[in-house]
DOFI-259903 format. One record per atom (N, C-alpha, C): chain; atom name; residue number from 1; x, z, y. Coordinates in steps of 0.2 Angstrom, whole numbers, plus 5000, padded with zeros to 4 digits. Each point is the difference from the previous one (the first is absolute). Layout:
N
<keti A,CA,NUM,<X,Z,Y>>
...
***
This chain:
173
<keti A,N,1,<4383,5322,4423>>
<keti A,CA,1,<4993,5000,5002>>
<keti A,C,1,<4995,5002,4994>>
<keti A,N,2,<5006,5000,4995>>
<keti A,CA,2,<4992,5003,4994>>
<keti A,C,2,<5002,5006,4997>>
<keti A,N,3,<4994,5004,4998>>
<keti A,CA,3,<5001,5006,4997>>
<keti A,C,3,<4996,5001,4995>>
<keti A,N,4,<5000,5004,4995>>
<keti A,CA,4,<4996,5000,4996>>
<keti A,C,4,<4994,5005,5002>>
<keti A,N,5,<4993,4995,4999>>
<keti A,CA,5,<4995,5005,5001>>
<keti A,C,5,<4997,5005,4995>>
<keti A,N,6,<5002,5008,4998>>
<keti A,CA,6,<5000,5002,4997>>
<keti A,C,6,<4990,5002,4995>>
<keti A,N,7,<4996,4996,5006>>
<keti A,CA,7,<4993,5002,4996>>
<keti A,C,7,<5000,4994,4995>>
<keti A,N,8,<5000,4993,5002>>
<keti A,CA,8,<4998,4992,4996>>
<keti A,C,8,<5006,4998,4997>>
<keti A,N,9,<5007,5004,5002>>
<keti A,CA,9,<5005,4994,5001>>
<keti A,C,9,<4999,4995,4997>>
<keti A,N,10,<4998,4996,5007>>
<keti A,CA,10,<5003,4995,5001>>
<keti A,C,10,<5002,4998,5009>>
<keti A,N,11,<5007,5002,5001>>
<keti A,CA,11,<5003,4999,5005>>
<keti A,C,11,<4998,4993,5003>>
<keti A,N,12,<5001,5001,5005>>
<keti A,CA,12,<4999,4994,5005>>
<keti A,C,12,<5006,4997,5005>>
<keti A,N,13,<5001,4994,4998>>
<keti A,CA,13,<5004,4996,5006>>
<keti A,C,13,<4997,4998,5005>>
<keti A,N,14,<5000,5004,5007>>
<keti A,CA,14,<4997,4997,5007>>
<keti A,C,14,<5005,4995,5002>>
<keti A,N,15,<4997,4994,5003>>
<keti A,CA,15,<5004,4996,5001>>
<keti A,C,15,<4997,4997,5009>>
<keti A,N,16,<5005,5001,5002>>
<keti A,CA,16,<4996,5000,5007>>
<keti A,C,16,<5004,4996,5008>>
<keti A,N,17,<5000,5000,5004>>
<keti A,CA,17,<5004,4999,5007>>
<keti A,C,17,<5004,5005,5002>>
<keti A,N,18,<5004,5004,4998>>
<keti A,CA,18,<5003,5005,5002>>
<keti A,C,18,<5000,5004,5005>>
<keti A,N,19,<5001,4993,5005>>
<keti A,CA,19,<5002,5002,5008>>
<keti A,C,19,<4994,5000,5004>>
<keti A,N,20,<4996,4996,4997>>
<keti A,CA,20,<4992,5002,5004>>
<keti A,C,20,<4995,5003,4996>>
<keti A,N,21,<4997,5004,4993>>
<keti A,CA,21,<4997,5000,4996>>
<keti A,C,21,<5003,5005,4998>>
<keti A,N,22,<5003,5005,5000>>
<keti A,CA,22,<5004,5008,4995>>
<keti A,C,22,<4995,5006,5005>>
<keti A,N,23,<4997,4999,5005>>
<keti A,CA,23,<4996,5006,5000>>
<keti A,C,23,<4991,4998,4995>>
<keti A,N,24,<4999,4992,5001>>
<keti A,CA,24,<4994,5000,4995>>
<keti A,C,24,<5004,5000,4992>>
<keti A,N,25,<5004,5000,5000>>
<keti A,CA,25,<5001,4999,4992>>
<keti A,C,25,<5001,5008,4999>>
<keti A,N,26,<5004,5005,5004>>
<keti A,CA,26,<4998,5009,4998>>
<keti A,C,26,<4994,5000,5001>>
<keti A,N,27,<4993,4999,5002>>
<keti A,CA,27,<4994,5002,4999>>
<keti A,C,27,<4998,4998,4995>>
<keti A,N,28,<5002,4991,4998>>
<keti A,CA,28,<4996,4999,4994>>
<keti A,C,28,<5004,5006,4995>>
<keti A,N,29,<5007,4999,4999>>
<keti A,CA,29,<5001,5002,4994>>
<keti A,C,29,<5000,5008,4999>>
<keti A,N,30,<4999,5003,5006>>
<keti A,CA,30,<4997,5008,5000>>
<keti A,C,30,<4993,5001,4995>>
<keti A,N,31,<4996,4997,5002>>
<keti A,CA,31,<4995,5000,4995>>
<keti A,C,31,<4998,4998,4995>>
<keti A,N,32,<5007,4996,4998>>
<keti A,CA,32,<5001,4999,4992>>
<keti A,C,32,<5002,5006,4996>>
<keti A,N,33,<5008,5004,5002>>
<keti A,CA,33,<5001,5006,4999>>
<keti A,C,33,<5007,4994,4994>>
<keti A,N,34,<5001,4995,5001>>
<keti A,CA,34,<5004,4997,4994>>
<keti A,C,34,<5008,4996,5003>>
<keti A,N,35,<5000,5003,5008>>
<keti A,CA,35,<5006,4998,5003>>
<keti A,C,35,<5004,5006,5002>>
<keti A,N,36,<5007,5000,5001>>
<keti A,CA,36,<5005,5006,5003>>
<keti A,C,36,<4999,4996,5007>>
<keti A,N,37,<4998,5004,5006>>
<keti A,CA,37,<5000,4998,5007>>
<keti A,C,37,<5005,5000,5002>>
<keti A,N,38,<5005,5001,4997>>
<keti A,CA,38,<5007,5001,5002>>
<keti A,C,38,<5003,4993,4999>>
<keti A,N,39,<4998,4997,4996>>
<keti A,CA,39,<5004,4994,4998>>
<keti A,C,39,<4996,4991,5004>>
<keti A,N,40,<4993,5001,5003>>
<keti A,CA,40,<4997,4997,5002>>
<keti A,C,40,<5002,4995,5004>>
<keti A,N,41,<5007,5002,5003>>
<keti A,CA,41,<5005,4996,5004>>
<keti A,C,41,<5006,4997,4998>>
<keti A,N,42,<5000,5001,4994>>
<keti A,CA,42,<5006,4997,4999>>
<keti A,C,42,<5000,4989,4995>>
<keti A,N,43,<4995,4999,5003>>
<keti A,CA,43,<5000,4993,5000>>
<keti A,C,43,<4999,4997,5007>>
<keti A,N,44,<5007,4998,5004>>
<keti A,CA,44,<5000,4996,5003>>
<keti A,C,44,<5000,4993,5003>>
<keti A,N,45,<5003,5000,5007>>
<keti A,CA,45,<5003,4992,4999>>
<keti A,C,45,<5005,5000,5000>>
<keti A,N,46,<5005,5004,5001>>
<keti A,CA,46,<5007,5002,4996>>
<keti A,C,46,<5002,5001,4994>>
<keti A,N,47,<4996,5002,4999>>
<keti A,CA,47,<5001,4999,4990>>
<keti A,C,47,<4998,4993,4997>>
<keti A,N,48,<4994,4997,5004>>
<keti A,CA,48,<5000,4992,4998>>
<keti A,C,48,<5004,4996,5003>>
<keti A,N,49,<5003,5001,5006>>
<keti A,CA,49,<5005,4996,5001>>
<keti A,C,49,<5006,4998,4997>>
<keti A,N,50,<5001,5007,4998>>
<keti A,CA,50,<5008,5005,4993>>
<keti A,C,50,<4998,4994,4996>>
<keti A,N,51,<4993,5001,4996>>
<keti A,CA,51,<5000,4998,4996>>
<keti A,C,51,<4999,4991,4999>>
<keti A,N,52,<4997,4997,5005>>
<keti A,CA,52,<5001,4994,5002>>
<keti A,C,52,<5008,4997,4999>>
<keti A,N,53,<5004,5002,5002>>
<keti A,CA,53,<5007,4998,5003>>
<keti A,C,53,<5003,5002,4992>>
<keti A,N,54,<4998,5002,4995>>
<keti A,CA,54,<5002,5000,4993>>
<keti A,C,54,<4998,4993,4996>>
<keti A,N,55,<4996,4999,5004>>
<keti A,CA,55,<4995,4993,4994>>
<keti A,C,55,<4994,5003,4998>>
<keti A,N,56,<4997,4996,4996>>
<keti A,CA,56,<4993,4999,4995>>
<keti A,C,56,<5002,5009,4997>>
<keti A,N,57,<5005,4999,4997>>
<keti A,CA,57,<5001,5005,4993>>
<keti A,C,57,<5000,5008,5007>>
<keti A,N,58,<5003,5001,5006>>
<keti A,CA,58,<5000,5006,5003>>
<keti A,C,58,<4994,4998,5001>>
<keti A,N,59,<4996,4997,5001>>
<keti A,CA,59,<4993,5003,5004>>
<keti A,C,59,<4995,5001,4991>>
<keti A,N,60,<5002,4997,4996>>
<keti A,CA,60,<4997,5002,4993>>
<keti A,C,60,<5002,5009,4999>>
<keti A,N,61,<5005,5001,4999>>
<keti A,CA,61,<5002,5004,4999>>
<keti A,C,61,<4999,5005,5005>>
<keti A,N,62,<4996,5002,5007>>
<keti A,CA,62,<5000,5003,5004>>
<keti A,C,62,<4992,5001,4999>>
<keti A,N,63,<4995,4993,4998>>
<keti A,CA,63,<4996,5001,4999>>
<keti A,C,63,<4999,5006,4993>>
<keti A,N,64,<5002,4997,4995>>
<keti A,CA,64,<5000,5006,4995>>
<keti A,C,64,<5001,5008,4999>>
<keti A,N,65,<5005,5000,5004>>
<keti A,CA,65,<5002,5005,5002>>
<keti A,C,65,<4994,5007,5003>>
<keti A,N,66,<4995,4994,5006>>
<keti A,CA,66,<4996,5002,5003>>
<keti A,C,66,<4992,5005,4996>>
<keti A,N,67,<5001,4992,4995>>
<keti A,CA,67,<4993,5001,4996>>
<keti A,C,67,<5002,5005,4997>>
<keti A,N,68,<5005,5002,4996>>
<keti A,CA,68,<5001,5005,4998>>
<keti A,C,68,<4997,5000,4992>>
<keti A,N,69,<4998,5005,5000>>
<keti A,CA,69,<4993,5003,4993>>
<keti A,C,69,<4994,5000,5003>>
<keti A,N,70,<4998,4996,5005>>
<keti A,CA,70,<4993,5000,5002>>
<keti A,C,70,<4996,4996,4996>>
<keti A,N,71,<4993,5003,4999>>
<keti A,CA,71,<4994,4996,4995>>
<keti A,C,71,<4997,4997,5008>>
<keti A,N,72,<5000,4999,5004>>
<keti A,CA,72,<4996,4996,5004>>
<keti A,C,72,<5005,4997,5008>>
<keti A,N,73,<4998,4997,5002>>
<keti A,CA,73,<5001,4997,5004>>
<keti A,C,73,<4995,4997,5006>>
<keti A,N,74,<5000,5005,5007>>
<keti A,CA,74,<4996,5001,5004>>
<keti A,C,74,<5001,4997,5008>>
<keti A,N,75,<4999,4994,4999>>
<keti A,CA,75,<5003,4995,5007>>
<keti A,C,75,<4996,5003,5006>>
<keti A,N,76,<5003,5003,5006>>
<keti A,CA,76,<4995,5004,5006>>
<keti A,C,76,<5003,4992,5003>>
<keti A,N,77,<4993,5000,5003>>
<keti A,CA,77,<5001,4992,5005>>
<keti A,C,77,<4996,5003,5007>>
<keti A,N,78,<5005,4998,5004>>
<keti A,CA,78,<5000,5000,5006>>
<keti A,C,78,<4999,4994,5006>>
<keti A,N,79,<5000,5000,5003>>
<keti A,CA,79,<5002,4995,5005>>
<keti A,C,79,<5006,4996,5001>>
<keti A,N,80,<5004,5001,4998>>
<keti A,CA,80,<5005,4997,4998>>
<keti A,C,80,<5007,5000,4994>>
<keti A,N,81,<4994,5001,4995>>
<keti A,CA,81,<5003,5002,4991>>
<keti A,C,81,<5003,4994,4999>>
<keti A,N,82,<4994,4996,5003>>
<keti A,CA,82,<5002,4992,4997>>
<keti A,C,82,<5006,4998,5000>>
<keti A,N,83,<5002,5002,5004>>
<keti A,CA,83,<5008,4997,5005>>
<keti A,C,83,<5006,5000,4995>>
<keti A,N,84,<4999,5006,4996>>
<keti A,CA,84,<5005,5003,4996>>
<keti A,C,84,<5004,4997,4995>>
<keti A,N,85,<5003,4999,5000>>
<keti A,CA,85,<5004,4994,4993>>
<keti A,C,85,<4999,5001,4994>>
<keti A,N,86,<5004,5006,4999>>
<keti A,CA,86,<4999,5005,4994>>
<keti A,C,86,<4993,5001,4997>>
<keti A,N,87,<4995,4999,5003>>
<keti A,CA,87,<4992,5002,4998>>
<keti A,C,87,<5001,4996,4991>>
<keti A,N,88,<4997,4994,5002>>
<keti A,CA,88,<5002,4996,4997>>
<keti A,C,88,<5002,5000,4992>>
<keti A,N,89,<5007,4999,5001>>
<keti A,CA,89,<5003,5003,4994>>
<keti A,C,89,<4998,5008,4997>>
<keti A,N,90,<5000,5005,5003>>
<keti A,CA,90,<4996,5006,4999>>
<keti A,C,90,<4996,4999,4995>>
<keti A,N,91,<4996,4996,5002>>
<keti A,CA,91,<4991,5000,4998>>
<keti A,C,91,<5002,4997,4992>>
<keti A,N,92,<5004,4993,5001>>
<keti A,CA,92,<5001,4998,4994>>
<keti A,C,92,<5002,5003,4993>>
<keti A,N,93,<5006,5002,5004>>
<keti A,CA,93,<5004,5008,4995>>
<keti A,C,93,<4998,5004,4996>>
<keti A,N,94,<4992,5004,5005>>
<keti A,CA,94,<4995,5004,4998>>
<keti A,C,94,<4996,4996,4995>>
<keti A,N,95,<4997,4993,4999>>
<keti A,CA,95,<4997,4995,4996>>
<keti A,C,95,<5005,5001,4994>>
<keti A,N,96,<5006,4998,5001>>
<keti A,CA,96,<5005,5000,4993>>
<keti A,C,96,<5001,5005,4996>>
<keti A,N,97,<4997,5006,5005>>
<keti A,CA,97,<5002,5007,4996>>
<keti A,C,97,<4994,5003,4998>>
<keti A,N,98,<4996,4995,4999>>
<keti A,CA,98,<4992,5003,5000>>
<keti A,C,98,<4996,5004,5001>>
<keti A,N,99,<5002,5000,5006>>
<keti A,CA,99,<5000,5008,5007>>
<keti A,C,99,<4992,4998,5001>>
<keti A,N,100,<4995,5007,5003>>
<keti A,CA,100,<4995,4997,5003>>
<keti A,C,100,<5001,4999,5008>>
<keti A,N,101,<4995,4995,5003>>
<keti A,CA,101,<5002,4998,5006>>
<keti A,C,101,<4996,5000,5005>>
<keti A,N,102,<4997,5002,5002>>
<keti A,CA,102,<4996,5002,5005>>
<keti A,C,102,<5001,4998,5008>>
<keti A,N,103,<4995,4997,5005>>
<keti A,CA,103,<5003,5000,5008>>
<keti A,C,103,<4995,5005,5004>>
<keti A,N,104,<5002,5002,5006>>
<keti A,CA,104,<4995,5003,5005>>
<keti A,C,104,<5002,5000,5004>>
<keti A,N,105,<4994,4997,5007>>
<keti A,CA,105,<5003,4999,5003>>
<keti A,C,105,<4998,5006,5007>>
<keti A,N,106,<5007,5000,5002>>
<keti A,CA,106,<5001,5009,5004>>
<keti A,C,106,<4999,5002,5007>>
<keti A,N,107,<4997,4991,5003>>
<keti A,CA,107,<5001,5000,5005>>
<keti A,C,107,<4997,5005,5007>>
<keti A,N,108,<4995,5003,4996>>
<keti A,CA,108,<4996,5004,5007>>
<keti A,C,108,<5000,5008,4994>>
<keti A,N,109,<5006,5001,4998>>
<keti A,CA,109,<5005,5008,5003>>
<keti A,C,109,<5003,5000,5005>>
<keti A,N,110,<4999,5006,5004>>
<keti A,CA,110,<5004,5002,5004>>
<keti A,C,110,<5006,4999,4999>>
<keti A,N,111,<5006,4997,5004>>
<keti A,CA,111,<5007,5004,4999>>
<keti A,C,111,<5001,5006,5005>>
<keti A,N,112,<5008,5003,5001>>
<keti A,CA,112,<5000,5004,5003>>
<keti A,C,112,<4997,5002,5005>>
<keti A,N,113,<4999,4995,5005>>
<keti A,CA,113,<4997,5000,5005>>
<keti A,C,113,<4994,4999,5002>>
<keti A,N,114,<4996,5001,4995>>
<keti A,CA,114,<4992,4998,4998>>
<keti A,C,114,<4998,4994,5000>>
<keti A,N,115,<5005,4994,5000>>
<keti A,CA,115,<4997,4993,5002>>
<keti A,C,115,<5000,4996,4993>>
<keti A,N,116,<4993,4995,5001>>
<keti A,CA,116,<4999,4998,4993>>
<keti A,C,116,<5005,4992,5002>>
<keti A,N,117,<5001,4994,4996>>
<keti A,CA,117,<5001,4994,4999>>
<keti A,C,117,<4993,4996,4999>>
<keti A,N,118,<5004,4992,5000>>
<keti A,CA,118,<4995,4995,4999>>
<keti A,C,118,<5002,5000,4992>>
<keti A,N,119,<4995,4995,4997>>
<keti A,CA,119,<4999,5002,4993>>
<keti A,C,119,<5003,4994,5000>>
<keti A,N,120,<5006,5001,4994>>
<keti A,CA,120,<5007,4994,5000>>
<keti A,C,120,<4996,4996,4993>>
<keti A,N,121,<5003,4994,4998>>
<keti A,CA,121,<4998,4994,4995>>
<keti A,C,121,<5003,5006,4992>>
<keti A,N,122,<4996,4998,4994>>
<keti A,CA,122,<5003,5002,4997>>
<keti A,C,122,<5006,4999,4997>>
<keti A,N,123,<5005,5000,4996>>
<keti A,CA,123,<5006,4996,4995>>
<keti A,C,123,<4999,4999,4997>>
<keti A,N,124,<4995,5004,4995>>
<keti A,CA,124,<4998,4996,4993>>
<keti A,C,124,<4998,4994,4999>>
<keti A,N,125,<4997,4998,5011>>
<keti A,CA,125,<4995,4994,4997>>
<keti A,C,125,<5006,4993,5001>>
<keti A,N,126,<5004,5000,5001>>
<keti A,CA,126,<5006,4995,4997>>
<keti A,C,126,<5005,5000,4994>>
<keti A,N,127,<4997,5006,4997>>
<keti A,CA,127,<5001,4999,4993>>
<keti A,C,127,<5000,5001,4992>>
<keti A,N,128,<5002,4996,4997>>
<keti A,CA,128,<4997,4998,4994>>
<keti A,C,128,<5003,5003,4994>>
<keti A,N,129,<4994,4998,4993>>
<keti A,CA,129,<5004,5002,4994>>
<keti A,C,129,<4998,4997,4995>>
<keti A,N,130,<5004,4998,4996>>
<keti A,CA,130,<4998,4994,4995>>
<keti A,C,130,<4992,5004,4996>>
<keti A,N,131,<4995,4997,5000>>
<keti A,CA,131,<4994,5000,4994>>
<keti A,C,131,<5002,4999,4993>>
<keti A,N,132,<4996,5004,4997>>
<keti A,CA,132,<4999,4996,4993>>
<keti A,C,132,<5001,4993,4999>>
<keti A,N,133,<4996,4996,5004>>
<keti A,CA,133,<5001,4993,5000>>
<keti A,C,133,<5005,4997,5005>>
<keti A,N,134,<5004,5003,5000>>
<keti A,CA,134,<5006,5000,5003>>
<keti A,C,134,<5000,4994,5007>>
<keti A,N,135,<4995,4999,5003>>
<keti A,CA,135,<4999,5001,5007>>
<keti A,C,135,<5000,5008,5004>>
<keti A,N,136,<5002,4999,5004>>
<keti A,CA,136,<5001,5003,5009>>
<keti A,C,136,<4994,5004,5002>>
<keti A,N,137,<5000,5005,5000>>
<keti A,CA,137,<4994,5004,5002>>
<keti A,C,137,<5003,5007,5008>>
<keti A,N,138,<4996,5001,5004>>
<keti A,CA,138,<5002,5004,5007>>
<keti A,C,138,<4999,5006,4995>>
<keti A,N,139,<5005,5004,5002>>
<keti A,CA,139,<5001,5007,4999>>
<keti A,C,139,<4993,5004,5001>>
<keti A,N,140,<4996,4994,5004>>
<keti A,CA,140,<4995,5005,5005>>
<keti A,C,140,<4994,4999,4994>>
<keti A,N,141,<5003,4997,4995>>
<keti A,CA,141,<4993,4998,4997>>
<keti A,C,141,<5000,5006,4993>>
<keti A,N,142,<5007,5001,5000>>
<keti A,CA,142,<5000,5007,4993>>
<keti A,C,142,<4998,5006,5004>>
<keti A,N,143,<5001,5002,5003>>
<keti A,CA,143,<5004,5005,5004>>
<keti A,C,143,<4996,5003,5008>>
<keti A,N,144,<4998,5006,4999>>
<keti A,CA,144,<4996,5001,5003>>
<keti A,C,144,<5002,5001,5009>>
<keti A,N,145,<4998,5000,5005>>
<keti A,CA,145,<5001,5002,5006>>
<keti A,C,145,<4993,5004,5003>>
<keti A,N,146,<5004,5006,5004>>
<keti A,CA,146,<4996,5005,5003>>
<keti A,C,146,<4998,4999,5007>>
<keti A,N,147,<4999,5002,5005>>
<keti A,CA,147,<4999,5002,5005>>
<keti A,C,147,<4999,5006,5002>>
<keti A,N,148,<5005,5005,5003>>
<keti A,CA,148,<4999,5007,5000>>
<keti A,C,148,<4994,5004,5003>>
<keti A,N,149,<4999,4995,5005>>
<keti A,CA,149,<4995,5005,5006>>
<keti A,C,149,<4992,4997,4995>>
<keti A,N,150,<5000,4993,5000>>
<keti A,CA,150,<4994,4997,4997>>
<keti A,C,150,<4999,5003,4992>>
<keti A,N,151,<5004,5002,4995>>
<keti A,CA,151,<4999,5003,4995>>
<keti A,C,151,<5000,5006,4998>>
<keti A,N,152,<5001,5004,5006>>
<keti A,CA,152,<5003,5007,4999>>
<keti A,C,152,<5005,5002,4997>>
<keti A,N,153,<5005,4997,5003>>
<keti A,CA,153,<5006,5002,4996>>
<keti A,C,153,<5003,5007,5000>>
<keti A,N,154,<4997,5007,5006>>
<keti A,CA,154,<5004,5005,4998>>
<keti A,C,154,<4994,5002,4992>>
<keti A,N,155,<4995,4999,5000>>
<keti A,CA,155,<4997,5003,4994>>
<keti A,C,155,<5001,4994,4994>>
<keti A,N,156,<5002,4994,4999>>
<keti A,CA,156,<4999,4996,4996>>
<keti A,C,156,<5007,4999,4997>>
<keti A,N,157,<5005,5001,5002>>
<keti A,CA,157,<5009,4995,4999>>
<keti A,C,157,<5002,5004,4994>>
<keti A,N,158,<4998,5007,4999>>
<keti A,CA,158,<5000,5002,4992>>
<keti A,C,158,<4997,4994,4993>>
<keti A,N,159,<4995,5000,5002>>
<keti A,CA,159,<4996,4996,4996>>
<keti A,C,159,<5003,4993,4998>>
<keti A,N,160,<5001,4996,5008>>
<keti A,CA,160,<5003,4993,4999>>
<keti A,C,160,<5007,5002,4997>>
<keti A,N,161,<5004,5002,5000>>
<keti A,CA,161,<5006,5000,4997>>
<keti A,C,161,<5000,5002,4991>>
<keti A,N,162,<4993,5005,5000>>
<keti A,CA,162,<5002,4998,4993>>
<keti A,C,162,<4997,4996,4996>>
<keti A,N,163,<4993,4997,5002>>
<keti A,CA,163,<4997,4993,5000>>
<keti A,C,163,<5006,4995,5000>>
<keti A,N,164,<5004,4999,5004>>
<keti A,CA,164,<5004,4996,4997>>
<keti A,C,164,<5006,4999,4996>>
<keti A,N,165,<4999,5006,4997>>
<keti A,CA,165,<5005,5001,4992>>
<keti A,C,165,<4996,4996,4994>>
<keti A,N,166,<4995,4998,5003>>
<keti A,CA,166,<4996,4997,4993>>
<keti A,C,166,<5001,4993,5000>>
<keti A,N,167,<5005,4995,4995>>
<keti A,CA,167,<4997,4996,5000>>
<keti A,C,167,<4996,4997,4998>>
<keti A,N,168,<4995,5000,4997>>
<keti A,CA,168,<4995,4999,5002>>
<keti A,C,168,<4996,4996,5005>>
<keti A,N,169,<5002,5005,5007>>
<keti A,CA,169,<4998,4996,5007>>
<keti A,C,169,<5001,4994,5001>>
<keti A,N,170,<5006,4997,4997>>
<keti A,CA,170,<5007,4997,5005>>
<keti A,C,170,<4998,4994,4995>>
<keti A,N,171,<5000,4996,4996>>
<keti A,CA,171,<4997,4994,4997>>
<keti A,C,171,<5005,4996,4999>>
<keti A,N,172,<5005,5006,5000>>
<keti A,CA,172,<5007,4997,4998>>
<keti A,C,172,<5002,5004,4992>>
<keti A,N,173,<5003,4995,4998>>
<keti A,CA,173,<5002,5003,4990>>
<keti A,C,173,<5005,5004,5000>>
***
């Protein structure tokens, strides 16, 4: 799922619903220019479940694999992203690897069939990352989230991705 984007490089990990979310995730990352369309599918539930039935370390390892050499980390939340197991861990990986992290939520794109979703809960907002003062703070409070139709995301998702290569934003050390 990641390629390098040859104008900013900095490549992007889309992180999404596979099975319901891979026609909004080709338009988001169409208009990036920072993803191979070709590889857009190759995170599924089979690959998490491969990786499940190895332990902690296969699903570590399958994460890593995924993130690759990505500078960001772009959770598309749908209607039912929540659901995912792997979110989760992903998100955190991305934190430990001091990846930017960004959410958006995708739900009134078209999929193939022109039909939008209900707009799903986000993942960030159940989880945490140790503070400087080493309390518990929601992802959702470093870390930006979008909404496509309400933010303009075909003109704006440039900007947000690279807005969130600064830490700076994030209020995290």
């Amino acid at each position: 799922m990641v390629q390098q984007d040859n104008s900013r490089k900095h490549p992007v990990y889309f992180c999404f619903h596979a099975e319901r979310d891979r026609q909004r995730a080709l338009h988001v990352s169409a208009l990036t220019g920072t993803v191979d369309q070709n590889r857009l599918s190759d995170w599924t539930d089979e690959s998490w479940e491969a990786a499940a039935e190895l332990g902690e370390q296969g699903l570590q390892e399958l994460i890593d694999e995924k993130l690759g050499d990505s500078a960001v980390t772009c959770l598309l939340v749908g209607e039912r992203t929540f659901e995912k197991p792997w979110i989760g861990a992903m998100l955190q990986r991305s934190l430990e690897l001091e990846r930017g992290i960004l959410a958006i939520h995708v739900h009134d794109i078209p999929d193939e069939n022109g039909n939008t979703v209900k707009k799903g809960p986000n993942p960030m907002g159940r989880l945490t990352y140790p503070g400087r003062d080493r309390q518990q703070y929601p992802f959702t409070s470093a870390y930006p989230t979008y909404d496509w139709k309400h933010s303009d995301g075909d003109r704006n998702v440039a900007a947000w991705i690279e807005k969130s290569m600064d830490p700076s934003g994030t209020g995290i050390d």
